[in-house]
Structure formats: structure tokens, C-alpha cells
C-alpha beads as a LAMMPS data file, in Angstrom:
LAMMPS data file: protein, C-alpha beads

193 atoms
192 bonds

1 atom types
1 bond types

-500.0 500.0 xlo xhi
-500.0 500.0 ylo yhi
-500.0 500.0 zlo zhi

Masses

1 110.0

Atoms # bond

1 1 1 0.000 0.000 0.000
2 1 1 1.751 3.405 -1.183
3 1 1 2.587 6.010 1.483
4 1 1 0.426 9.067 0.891
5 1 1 1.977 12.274 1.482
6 1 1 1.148 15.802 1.908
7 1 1 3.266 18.888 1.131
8 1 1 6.141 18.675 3.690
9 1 1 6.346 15.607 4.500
10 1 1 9.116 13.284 4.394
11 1 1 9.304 9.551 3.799
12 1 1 12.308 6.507 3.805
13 1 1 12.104 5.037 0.576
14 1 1 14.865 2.456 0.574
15 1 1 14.820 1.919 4.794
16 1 1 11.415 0.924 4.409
17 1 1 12.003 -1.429 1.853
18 1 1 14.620 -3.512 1.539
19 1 1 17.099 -4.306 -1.662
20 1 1 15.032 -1.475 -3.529
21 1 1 17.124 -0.753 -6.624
22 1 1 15.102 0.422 -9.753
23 1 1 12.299 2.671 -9.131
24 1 1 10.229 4.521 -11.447
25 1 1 8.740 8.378 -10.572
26 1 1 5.281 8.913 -12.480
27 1 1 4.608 12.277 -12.642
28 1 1 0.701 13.386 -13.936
29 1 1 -1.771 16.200 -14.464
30 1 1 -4.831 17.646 -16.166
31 1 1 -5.186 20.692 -17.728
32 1 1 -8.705 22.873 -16.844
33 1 1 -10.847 24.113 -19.886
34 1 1 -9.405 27.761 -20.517
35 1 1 -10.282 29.877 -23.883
36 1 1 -6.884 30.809 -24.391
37 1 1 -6.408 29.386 -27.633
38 1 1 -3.034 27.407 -27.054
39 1 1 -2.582 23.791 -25.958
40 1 1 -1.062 23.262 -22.933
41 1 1 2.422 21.403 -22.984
42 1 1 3.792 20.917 -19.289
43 1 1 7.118 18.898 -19.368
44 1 1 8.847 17.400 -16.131
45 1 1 12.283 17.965 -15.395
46 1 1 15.211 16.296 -12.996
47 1 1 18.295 18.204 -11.049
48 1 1 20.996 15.843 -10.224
49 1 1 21.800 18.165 -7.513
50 1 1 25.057 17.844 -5.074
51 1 1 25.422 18.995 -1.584
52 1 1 25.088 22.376 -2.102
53 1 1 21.849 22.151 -3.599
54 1 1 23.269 22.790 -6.962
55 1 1 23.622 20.954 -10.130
56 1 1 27.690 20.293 -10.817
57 1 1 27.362 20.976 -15.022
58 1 1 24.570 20.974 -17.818
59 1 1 24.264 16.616 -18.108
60 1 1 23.077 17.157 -14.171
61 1 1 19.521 18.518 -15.769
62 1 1 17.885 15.522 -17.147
63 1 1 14.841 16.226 -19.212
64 1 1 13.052 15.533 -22.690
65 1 1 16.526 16.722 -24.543
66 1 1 18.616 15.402 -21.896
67 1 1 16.741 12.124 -21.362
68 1 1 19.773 10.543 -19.203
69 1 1 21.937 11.365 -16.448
70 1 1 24.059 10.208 -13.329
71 1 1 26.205 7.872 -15.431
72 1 1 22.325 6.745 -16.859
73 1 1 20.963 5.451 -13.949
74 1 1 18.616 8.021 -14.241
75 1 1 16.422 8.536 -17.398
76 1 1 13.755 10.810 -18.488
77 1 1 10.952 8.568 -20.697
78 1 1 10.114 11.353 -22.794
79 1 1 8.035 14.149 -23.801
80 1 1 4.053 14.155 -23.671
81 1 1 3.238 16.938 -25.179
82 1 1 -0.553 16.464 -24.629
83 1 1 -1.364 15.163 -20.933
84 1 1 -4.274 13.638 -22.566
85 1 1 -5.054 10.098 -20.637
86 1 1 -5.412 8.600 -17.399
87 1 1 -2.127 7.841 -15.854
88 1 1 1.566 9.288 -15.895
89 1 1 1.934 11.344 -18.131
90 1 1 5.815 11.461 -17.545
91 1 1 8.346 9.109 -16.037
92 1 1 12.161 9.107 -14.707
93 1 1 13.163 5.665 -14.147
94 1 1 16.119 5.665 -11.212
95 1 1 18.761 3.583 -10.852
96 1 1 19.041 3.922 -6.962
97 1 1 21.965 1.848 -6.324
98 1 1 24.086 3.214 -9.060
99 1 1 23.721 6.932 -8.402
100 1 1 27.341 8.542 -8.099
101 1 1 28.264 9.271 -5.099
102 1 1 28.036 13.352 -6.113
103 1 1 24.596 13.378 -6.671
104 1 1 23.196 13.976 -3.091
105 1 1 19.264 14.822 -4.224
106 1 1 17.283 14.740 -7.208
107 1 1 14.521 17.197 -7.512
108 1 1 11.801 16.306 -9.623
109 1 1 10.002 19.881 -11.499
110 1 1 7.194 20.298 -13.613
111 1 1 6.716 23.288 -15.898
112 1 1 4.601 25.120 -18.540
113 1 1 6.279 25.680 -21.555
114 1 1 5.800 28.642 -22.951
115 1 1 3.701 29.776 -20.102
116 1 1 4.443 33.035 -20.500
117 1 1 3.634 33.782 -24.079
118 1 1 0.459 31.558 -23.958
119 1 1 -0.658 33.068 -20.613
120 1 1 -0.780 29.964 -19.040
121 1 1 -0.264 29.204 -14.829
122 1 1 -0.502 26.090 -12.942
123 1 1 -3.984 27.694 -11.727
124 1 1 -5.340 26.098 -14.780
125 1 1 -3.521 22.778 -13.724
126 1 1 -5.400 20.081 -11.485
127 1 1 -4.927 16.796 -10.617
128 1 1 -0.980 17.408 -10.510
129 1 1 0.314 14.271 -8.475
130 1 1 4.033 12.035 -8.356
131 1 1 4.123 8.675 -7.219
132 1 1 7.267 6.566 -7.030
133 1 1 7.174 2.844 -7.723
134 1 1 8.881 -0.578 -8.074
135 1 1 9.835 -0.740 -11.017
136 1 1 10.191 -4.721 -11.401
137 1 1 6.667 -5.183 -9.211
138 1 1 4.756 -2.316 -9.957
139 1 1 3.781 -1.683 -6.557
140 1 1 2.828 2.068 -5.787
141 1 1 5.445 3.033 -2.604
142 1 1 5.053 6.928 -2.600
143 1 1 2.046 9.192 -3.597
144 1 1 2.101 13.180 -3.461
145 1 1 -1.042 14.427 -4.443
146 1 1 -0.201 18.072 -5.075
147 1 1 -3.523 20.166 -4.965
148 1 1 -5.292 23.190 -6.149
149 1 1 -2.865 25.461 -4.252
150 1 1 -1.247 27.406 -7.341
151 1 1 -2.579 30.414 -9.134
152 1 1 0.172 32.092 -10.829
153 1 1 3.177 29.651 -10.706
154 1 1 4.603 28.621 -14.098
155 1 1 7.044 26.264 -12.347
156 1 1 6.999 23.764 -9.399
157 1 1 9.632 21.720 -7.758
158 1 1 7.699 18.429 -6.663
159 1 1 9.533 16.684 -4.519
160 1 1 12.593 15.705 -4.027
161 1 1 15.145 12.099 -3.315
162 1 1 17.694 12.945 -1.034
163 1 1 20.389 10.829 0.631
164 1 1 20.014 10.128 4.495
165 1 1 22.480 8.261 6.488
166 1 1 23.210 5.546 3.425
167 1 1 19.554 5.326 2.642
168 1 1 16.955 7.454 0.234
169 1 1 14.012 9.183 1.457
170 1 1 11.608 11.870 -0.147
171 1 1 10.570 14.465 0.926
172 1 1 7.186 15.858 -0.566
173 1 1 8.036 20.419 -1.376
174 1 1 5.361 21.037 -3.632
175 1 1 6.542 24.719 -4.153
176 1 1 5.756 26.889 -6.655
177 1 1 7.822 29.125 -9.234
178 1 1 7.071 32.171 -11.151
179 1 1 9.653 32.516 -13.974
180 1 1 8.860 29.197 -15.141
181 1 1 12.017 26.992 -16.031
182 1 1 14.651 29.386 -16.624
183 1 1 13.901 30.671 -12.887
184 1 1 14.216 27.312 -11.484
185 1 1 17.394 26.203 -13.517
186 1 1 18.825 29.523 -11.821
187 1 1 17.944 28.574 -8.516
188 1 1 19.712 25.337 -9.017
189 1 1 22.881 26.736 -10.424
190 1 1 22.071 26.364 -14.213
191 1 1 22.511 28.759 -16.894
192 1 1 19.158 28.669 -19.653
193 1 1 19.351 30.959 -22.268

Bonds

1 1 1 2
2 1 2 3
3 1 3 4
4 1 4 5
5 1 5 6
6 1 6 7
7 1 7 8
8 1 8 9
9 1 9 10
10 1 10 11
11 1 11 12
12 1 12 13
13 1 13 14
14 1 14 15
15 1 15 16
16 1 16 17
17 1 17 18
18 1 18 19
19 1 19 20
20 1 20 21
21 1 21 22
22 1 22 23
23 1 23 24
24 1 24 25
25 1 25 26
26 1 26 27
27 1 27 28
28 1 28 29
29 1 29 30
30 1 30 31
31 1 31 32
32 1 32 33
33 1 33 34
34 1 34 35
35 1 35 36
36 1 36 37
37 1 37 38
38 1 38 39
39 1 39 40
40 1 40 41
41 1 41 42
42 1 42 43
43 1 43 44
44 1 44 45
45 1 45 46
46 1 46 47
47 1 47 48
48 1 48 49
49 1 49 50
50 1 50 51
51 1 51 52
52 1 52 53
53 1 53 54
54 1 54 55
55 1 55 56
56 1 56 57
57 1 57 58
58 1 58 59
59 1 59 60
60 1 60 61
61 1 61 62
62 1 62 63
63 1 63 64
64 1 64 65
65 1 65 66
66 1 66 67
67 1 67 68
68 1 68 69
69 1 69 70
70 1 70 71
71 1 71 72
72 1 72 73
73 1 73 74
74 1 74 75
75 1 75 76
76 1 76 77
77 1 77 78
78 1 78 79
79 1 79 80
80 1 80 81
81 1 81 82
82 1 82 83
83 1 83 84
84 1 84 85
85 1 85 86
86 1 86 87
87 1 87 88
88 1 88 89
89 1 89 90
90 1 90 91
91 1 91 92
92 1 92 93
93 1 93 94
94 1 94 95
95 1 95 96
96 1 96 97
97 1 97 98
98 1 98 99
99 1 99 100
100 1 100 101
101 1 101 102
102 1 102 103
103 1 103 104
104 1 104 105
105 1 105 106
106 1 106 107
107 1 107 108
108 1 108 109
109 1 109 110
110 1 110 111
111 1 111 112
112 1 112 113
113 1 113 114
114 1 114 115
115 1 115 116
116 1 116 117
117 1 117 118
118 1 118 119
119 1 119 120
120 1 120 121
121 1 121 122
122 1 122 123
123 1 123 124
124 1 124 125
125 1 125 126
126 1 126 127
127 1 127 128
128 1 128 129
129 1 129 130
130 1 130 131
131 1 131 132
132 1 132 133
133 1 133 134
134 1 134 135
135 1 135 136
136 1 136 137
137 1 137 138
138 1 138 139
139 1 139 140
140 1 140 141
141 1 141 142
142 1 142 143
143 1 143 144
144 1 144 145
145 1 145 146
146 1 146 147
147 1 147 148
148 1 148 149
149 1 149 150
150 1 150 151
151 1 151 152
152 1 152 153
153 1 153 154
154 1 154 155
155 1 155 156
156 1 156 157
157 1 157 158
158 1 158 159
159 1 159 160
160 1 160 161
161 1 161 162
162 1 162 163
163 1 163 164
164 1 164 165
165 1 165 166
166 1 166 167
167 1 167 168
168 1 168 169
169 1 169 170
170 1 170 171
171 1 171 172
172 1 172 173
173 1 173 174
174 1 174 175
175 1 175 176
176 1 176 177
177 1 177 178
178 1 178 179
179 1 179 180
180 1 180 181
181 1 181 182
182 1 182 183
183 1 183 184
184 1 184 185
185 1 185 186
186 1 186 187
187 1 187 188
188 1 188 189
189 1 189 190
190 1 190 191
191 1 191 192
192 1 192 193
């Protein structure tokens, strides 16, 4: 049965289950009926980030153009340019036992492409959710349901799987960004032009 989280919380991952190696991270979302007259096209993101909270060069940003990082134990399954469907729309499949040793926490993002040309905010986002699981079972282990708590944001950082004492736990942040991705990138030490 999946641990259900809410924003702030923290959770083992690995403690709480033994020999846990390859994990996948769904991320998912719906898009509200709006009269702007541009599709939506939200895209997840991953920051291989080191103990200073910072991402070391440009292959520690793993995303649709960057699907793989951390030696490739961690990689990005693509672009959906729709978020039509029930489901995940995007997943990072994670190579927990072959992270290098650098990489102290990966923080998983969503953005809105775009979002400021098309005049588009996660307030016209809902059902925004990541759930980590087990890769070889399927079994659900994590679920962050993420709520209708955004108006303006263009950018949020979801969560995040940090290193604890040899183990990896998340920890549910759910914060929000205006800027969109080039504001975030910043914030982790990367340069977007």
C-alpha cells in the first residue's frame, strides 16, 4: 500500500524497503478548460543536484533533450506533449543503487512551456500528483497528491530524493515558481538561455 503524502512531509524510501534498486517516478496532471487558444504542454524535469543544492554541469539537468543522467541510472521517458489520458503522463526511471556518489538529491520539477507567451499558470492545472514505484513489481510506494494550491506559478519543484544516512528518502516540497524553467534552472545553479 503506497505512502500518501502531503506537502512537507518526508518519507524513507529504501529503509522501508529492503534491496530497492530500480524505481520509477510517475509524474501526472490535467489541464482545466481555458479559452486561451493554445494547448497546454507541461514537461517534467530532474536536477541531479550535489550537496550544495546545486547541479555540478549541464548533463546534471535531465529532461526531454537530456533524457539521461548520473552515469544513466537516471532517465527521463520522454516528452508528452498532450497530458491527454489517465495515468503518468511522464516518467524518470532511477537507478538507486548506481547513483554517483556526487549526486546527493534529485529534484523532480514540472513546468509550462511557454507559459508566458500563452498566458498559461498552474492555476489552470489540477490533478498534478508524483508517485514513485517498483519498477520490477509495480507496486505504488510513494504518492504526493499536489492540490489546487497554485494560481500564478509557471514552475513547481515536486519533490525531491535525497540521501540520508546511506539510505533514500523523499521528501514531498510542492513549491511553486514564477519565472517558469529558466527561474528554477537559476535557482539550481544552471545557466538557460
Amino acid at each position: 500500500m503506497a505512502v500518501s503524502l502531503s506537502k512537507g512531509q518526508k518519507v524513507d524510501l529504501t529503509k522501508s524497503n529492503p534491496g530497492l534498486s530500480n524505481v520509477v517516478v510517475g509524474l501526472g496532471w490535467d489541464t482545466n478548460k481555458y479559452d486561451g487558444g493554445h494547448d497546454f504542454d507541461l514537461d517534467s524535469s530532474v536536477f541531479l543536484l550535489g550537496e550544495n543544492g546545486k547541479v555540478s554541469n549541464d548533463t546534471d539537468f535531465v529532461f526531454y533533450n537530456n533524457p539521461q543522467g548520473a552515469n544513466g541510472s537516471v532517465v527521463h521517458n520522454g516528452d508528452n506533449r498532450t497530458g491527454a489520458g489517465d495515468g503518468d503522463d511522464e516518467q524518470v526511471k532511477i537507478n538507486l543503487t548506481t547513483i554517483p556518489a556526487n549526486v546527493q538529491r534529485i529534484a523532480f520539477t514540472i513546468t509550462i512551456h511557454d507559459a508566458e507567451s500563452r498566458n498559461q499558470n498552474f492555476g489552470q492545472v489540477s490533478n498534478a500528483y508524483a508517485r514513485i514505484f517498483n519498477e520490477t513489481s509495480e507496486e505504488e510506494l510513494i504518492r504526493f497528491d499536489l492540490g489546487e494550491d497554485f494560481s500564478i506559478e509557471t514552475a513547481i519543484v515536486v519533490g525531491e530524493l535525497y540521501r540520508h544516512n546511506g539510505e533514500w528518502k523523499f521528501s514531498a516540497i510542492g513549491s511553486g515558481y514564477q519565472g517558469g524553467l529558466a527561474a528554477l534552472a537559476m535557482d539550481f545553479g544552471l545557466q538557460i538561455g
